[in-house]
C-alpha positions in Angstrom: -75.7 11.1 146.2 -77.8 13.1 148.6 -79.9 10.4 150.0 -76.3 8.0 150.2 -74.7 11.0 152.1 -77.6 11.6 154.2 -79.1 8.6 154.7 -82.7 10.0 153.9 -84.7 10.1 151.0 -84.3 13.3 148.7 -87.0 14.4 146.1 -86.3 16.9 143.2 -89.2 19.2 141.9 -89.2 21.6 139.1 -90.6 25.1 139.1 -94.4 24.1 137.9 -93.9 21.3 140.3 -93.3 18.2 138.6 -91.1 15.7 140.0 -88.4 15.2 138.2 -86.1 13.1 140.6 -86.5 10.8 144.1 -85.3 8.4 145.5 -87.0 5.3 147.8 -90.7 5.8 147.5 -90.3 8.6 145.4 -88.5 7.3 142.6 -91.6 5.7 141.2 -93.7 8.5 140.7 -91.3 10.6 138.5 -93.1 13.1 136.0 -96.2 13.3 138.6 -96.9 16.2 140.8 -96.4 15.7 144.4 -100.0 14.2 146.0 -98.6 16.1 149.3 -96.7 18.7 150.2 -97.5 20.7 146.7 -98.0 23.9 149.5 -94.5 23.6 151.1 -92.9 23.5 147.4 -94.9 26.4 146.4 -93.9 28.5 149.5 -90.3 28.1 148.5 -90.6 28.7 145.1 -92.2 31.9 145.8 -90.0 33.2 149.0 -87.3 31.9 147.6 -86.3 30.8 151.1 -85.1 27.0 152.5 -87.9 25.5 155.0 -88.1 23.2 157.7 -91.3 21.8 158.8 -91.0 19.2 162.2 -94.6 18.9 162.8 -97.2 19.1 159.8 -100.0 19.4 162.3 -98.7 22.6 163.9 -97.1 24.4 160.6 -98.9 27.5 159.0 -97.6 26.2 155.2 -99.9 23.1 155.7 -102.2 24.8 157.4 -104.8 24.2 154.1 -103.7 20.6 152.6 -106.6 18.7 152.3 -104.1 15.6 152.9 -102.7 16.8 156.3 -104.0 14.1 158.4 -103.0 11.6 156.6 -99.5 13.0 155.9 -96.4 10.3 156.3 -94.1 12.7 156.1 -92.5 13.3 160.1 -90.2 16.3 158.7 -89.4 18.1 155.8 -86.2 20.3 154.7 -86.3 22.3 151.8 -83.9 24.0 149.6 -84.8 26.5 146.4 -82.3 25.8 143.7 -81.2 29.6 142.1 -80.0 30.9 139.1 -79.6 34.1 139.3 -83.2 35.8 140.6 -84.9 32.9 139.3 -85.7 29.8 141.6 -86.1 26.6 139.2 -86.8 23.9 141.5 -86.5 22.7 145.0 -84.1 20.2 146.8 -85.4 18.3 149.8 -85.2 15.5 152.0 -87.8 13.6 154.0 -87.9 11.9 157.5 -90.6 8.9 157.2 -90.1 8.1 161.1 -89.1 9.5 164.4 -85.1 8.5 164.4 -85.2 10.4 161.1 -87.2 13.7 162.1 -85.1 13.7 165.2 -81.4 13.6 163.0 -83.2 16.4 160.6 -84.0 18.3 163.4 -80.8 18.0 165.1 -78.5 18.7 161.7 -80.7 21.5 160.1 -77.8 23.6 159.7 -75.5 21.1 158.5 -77.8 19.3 156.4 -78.8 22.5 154.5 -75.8 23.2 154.2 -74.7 20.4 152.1 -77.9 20.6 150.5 -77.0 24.3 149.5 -74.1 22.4 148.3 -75.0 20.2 146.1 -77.4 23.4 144.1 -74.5 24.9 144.2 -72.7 22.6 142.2 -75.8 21.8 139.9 -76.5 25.4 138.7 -72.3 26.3 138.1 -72.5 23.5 135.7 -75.9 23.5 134.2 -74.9 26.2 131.4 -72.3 24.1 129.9 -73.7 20.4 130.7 -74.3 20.0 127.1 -70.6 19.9 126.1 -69.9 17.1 128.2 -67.9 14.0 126.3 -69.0 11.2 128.4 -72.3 9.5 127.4 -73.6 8.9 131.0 -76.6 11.6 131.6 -74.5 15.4 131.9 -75.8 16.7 135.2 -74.8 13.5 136.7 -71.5 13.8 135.6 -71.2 17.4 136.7 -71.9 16.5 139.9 -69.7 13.6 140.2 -66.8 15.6 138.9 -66.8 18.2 141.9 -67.2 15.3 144.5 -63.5 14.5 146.6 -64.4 11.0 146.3 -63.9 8.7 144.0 -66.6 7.5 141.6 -66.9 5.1 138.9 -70.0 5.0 136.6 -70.7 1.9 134.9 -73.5 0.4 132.9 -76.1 -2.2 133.2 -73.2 -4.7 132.0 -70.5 -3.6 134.6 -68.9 -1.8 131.9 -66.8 1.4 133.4 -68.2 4.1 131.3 -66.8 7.2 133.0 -64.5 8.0 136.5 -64.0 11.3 138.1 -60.0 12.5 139.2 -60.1 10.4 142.5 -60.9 7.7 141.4 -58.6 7.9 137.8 -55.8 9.2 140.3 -56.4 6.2 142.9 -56.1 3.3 140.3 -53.2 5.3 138.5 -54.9 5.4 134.8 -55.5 8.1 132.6 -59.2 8.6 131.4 -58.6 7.2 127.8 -56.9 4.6 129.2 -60.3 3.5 131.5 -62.4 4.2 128.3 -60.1 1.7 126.6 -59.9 -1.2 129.1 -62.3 -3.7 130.1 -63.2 -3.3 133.9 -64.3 -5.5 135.8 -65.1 -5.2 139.8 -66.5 -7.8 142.1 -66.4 -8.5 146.0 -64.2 -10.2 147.7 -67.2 -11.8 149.8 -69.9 -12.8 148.2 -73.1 -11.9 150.9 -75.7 -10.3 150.7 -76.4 -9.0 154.2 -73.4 -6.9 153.8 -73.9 -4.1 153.4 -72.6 -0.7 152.7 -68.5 0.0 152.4 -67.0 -3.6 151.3 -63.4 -4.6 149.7 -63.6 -5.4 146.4 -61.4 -6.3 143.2 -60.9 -4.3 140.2 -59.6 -5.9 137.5 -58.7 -4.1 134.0 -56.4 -5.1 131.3 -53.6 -7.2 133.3 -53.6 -5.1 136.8 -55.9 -6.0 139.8 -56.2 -4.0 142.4 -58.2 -3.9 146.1 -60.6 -1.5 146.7 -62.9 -0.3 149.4 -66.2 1.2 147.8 -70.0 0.2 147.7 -72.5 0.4 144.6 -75.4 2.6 143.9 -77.9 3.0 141.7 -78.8 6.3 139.7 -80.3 7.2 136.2 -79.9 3.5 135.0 -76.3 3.4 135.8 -74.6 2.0 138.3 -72.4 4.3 140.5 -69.4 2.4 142.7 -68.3 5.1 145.4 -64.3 4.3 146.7 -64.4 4.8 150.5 -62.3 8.2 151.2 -59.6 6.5 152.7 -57.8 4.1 150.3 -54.7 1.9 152.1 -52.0 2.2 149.4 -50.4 -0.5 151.1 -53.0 -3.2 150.0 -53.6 -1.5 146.4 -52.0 -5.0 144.5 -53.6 -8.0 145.6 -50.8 -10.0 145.4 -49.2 -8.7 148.6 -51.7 -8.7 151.2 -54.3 -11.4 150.0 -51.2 -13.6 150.1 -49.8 -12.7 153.4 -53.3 -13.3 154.4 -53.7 -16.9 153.2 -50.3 -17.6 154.7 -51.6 -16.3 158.1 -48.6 -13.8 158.7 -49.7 -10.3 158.0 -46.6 -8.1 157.5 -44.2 -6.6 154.9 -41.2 -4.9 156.9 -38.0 -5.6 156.8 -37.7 -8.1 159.7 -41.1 -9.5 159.1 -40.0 -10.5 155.3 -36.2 -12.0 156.6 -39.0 -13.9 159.1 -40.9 -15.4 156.4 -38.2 -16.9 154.6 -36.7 -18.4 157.6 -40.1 -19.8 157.5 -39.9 -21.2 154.5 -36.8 -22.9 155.1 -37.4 -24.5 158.5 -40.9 -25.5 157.6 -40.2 -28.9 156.5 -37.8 -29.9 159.2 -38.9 -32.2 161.8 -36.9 -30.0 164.7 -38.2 -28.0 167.5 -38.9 -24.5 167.1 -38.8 -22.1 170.2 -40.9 -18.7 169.3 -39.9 -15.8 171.9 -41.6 -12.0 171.6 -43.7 -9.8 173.6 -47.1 -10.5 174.7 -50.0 -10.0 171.7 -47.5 -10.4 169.2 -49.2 -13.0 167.6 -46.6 -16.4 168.3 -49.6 -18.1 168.1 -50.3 -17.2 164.3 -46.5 -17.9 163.6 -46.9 -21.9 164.9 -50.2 -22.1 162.6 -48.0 -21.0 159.6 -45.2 -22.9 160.5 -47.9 -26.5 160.1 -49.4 -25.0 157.5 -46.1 -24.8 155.8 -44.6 -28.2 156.4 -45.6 -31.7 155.3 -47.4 -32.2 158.5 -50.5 -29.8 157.5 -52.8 -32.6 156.7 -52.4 -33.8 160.3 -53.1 -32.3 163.9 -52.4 -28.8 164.9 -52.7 -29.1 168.9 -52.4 -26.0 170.9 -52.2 -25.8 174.8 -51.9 -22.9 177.0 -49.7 -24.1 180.0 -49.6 -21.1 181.8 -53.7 -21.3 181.9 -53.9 -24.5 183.3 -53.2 -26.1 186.9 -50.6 -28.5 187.3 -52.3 -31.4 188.1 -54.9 -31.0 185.0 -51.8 -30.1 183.0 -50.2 -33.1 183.4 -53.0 -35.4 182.5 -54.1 -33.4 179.2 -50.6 -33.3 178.3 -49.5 -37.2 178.7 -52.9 -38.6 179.2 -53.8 -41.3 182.1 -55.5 -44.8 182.0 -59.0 -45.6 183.4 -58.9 -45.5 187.0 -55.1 -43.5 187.4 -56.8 -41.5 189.9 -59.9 -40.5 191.7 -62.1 -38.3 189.5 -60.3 -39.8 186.1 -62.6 -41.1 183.3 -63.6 -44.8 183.0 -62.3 -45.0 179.5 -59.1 -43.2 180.4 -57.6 -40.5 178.2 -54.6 -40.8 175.5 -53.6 -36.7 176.2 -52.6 -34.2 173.2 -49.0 -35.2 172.8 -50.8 -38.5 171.7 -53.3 -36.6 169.9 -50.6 -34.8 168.1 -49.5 -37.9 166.1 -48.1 -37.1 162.8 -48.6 -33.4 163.3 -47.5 -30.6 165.8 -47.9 -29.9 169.4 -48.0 -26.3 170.0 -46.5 -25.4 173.8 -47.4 -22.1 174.5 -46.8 -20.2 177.3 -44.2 -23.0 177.8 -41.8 -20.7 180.6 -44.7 -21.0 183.1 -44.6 -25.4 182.6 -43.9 -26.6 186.0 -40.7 -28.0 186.8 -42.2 -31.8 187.1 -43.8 -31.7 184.0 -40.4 -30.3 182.4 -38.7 -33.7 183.3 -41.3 -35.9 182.0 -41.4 -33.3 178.6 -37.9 -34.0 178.5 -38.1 -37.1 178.1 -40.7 -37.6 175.7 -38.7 -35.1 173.3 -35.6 -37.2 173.8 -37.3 -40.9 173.1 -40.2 -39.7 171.0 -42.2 -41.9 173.5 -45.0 -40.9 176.2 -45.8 -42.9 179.1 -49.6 -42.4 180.2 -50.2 -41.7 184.0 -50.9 -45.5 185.7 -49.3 -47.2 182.9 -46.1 -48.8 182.6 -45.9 -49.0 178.8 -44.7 -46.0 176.5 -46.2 -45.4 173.4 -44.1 -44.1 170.6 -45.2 -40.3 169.2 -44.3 -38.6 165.3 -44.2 -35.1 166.7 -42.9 -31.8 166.0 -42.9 -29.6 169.0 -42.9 -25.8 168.9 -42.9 -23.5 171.9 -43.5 -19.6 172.4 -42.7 -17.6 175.5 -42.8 -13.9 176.6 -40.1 -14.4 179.2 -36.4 -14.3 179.7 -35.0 -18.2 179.4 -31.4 -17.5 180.8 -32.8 -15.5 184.1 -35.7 -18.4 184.6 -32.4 -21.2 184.0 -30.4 -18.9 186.5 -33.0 -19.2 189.2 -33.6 -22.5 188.7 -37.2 -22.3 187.6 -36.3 -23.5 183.7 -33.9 -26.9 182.9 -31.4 -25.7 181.1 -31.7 -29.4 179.5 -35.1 -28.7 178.0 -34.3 -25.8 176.4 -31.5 -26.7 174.4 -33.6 -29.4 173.5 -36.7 -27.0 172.8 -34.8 -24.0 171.2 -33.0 -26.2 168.4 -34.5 -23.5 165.6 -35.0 -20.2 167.2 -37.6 -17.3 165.9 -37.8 -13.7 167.8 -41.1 -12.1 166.6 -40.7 -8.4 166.9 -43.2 -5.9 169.0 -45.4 -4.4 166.7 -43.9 -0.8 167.3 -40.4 -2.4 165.7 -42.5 -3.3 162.3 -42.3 -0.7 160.3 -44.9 -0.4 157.6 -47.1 -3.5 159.0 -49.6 -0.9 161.4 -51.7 -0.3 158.2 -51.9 -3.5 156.9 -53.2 -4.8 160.6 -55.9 -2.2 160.7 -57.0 -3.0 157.1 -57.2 -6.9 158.3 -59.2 -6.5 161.2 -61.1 -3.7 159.6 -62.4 -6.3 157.7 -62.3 -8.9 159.9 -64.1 -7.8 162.6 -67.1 -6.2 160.3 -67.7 -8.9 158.9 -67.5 -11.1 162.1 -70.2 -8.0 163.8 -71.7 -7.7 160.4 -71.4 -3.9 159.4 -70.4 -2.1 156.8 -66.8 -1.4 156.1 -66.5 1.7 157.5 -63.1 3.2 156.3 -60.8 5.9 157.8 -59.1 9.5 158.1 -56.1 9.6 157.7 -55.6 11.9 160.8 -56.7 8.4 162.6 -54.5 6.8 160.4 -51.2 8.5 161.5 -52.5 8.7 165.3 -52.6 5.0 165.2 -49.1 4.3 163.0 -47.2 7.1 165.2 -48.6 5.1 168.9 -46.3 2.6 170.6 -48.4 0.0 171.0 -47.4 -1.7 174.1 -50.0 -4.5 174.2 -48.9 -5.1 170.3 -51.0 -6.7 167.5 -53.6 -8.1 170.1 -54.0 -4.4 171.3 -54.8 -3.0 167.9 -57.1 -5.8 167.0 -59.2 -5.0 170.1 -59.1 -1.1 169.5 -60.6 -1.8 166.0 -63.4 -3.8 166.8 -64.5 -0.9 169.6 -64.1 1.8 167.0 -66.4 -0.6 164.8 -68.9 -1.2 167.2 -69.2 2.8 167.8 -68.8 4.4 164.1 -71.9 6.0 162.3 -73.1 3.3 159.6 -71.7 5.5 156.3 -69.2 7.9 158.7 -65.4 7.1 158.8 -63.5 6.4 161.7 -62.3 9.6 162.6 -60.2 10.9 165.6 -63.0 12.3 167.7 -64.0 8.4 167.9 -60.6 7.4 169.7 -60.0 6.8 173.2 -58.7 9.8 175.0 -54.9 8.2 175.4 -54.5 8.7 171.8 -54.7 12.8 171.7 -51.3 12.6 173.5 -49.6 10.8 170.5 -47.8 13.0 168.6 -47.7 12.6 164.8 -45.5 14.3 161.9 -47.4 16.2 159.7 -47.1 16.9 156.2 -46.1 20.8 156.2 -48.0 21.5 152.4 -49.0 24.4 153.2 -47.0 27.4 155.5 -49.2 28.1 158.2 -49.2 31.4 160.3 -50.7 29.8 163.1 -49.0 30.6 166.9 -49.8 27.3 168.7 -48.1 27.7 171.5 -49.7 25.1 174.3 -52.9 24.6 172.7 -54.2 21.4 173.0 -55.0 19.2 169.9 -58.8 20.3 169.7 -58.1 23.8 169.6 -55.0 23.9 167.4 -57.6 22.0 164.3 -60.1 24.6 165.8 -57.9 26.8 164.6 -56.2 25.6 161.9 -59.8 24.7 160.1 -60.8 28.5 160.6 -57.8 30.1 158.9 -58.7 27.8 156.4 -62.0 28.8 155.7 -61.1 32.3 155.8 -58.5 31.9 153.3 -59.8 29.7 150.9 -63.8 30.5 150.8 -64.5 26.8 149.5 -65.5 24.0 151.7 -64.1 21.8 149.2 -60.7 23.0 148.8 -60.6 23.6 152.7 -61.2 19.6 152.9 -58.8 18.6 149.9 -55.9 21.0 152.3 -56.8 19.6 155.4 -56.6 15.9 153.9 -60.2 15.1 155.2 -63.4 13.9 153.8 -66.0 16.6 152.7 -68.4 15.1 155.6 -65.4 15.0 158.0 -65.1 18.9 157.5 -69.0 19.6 158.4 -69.4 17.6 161.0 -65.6 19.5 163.0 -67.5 23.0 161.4 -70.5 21.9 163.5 -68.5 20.3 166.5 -66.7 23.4 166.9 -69.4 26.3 166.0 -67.7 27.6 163.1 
């Protein structure tokens, strides 16, 4: 747990120093006493103080190891684990390079800290580790039990043996219940150069559920550690692995009226006219619209028309003959409405179409026959047409910039795809799509998040919509610690000026007057720690991860 936390290897020794746990390099040298180091181990076990060494060379405590110059260690932090007057062993981790002395360097507070912790832990539940039910290895399960996230232990043959209260609380089962059912969990994507925090499927008895979690090994078991933040909205597969395969993310109200009228217009051969805000995804509503119909075998063909120039426009669109016009192709070109044969031509942007082009549109849409520029035969077309536009039809008609013809003949079925701020629910869902989306697509690991972040981002307005959100989660991907979650100290400045409702659990005594955000969780995490005395419950109050706590406590000199 240590060396996952920390992202360092950790060694256990006992008090006649004998290594009795490690992890990398020293996991396979277990029962031996240390080749190196044997001095530093020594010094703590005798002044029972933690130590720190950042230079082997220079340090009095290796001052006599005959091994000194050939020493890989780059730094060393020590802890002596207490009972009473009596120190039984040391905890430590190890830096190997200079990116690792430099983060123990930098963190030596913090990191002994947790360190401290974790003894902590180990020696309150040492006495009575013997009266423990589960089979898995005692101290193990002591430790996992006073974690805040969830853990499942299982055994060489994936069998769940034991799960601590986050994780039993999460998938809603008792522990009898887990003891009794045959779990099974697997990843949604089967790769092995992902790495760290995935999505994966639990499946016991006849429930499965999504989590986000990533294995370890320990004691031959296997651990599976649930990412802190869990979105409840996605728990059931059924729900958002669907809506995913059917290419409309969304459960609100208006989004579920939206697809059924999907499924009802989805066969028809009619024009559809889509109309909604800019990023709100029109786009992904044509796709599922094809997808949907009897036409989904055939061509999907997109074009932009506000993206192209007129002239260009009207050739990709209808196509020319060899020699039409200087520049044109010797073979000539049959154009996407040709192209779209049998399937669907999707017209986005289609407001910003030129008013020529809107004649010769009109036509084709009233014939179901296209005339290629320099030819003087028409060619008939199968063709459903759908269009999407951001702007106001009856003020373009009114100023003579839209025919009015066109778009009664365009807007047969019509579809108003509402602004992200206006779906209520759907925020979370997005983030966990493109969560995974977009590490996947960079090729981290899932990275999960607070759910500060969580009700910064559902409480904003979102005025650039679903494109907006999608481009704010692959930034806070790009930047996030490999093993950290996405917390709010990782969001653009714009969002500390969104207010969010907070659950009031706990009556606070707090003045903020005109504090800013920073100092009011200054604050707030201070009267905490003064009131409670535990780090643990402090985190479980303030609805943050144990790590999220001790990096604010460090950001904010506590």
């Amino acid at each position: 747990m240590l060396a996952s936390v920390l992202k360092l290897d950790a060694e256990v020794v006992d008090e006649n120093l004998v290594r009795v746990a490690g992890t990398g390099r020293y996991s396979r040298c277990l029962g031996e006493k240390p080749h190196t180091g044997s001095g530093i181990f020594q010094h703590i076990l005798e002044t029972h103080q933690e130590k720190v060494v950042d230079s082997a060379a220079q340090d009095p405590v290796c001052a006599d190891c005959p091994n000194k110059s050939d020493c890989q260690e780059t730094a060393f932090l020590g802890v002596p684990i207490m009972v009473a007057e009596r120190c039984i062993g040391v905890i430590s981790i190890v830096a190997f390079d200079e990116a690792s002395r430099t983060r123990i360097k930098e963190n030596v507070a913090l990191f002994s800290d947790y360190i401290r912790h974790i003894s902590q832990i180990f020696v309150a539940k040492i006495a009575d580790s013997r009266h423990a039910k589960s089979p898995v290895d005692t101290v193990l399960v002591n430790l996992i039990e006073n974690m805040d996230q969830g853990v499942l232990v299982l055994d060489k043959q994936n069998r769940v043996k034991f799960g601590n209260k986050p994780a039993l609380k999460h998938l809603e089962i008792t522990e009898d219940e887990l003891e009794h059912s045959q779990v099974d969990i697997r990843p949604i994507y089967l790769d092995n150069n992902l790495k760290g925090y995935q999505q994966h499927i639990i499946a016991f008895g006849k429930e499965e559920k999504l989590l986000v979690g990533q294995f370890h090994e320990a004691n031959n078991n296997q651990l599976f550690l649930m990412a802190f933040h869990q979105n409840k909205s996605t728990t059931t597969i059924s729900g958002h692995l669907q809506s995913r395969v059917d290419k409309v993310i969304g459960e609100s109200e208006k989004m579920r009226q939206l697809k059924v009228l999907l499924s009802r217009i989805s066969k028809s051969p009619s024009s559809v006219l889509i109309s909604g805000e800019s990023g709100t995804g029109k786009d992904v509503i044509a796709h599922a619209i094809h997808d949907l119909s009897d036409r989904a075998e055939h061509p999907f063909i997109a074009i932009n028309c506000a993206a192209i120039p007129e002239q260009l426009l009207e050739s990709e669109l209808f196509g020319y003959e060899k020699g039409a016009f200087t520049g044109a192709s010797a073979k000539g070109n049959k154009g996407l409405i040709q192209a779209a044969n049998k399937g669907t031509l999707f017209l986005d942007e289609i407001g910003d179409m030129p008013l020529k082009l809107q004649a010769k549109l009109l036509r084709v849409l009233e014939e179901r026959r296209v005339m290629s520029i320099g030819s003087n035969k028409s060619t008939y077309v199968d063709i459903r047409v759908i269009s999407a536009t951001n702007k106001n039809f009856p003020e373009l008609i009114a100023s003579n910039e839209f025919r009015e013809d066109l778009y009664y003949r365009l807007n047969v079925i019509p579809i108003h795809l509402p602004a992200l701020k206006d779906r209520h629910g759907d925020v979370e869902l997005f983030i966990q799509h493109f969560l995974e989306l977009h590490t996947r697509r960079i090729g981290v690991p899932y990275p999960g998040m607070t759910e500060t972040v969580m009700s910064r981002l559902k409480a904003y307005h979102w005025p650039g919509n679903i494109r907006e959100l999608s481009n704010l989660i692959e930034y806070l991907v790009n930047i996030v610690p490999e093993g950290d979650m996405i917390d709010e100290d990782l969001l653009p400045p714009y969002f500390t000026k969104v207010e969010v409702q907070t659950k009031a659990e706990t009556p606070s005594v707090l003045d903020t007057g005109n504090m800013s955000l920073e100092e009011m969780e200054r604050l707030k995490i201070e009267e905490c720690l003064g009131r409670l005395k535990n780090r643990n419950l402090v985190a479980q109050e303030l609805g943050i991860g144990i790590a999220t706590l001790y990096r604010k406590i460090k950001k904010y000199q506590l």
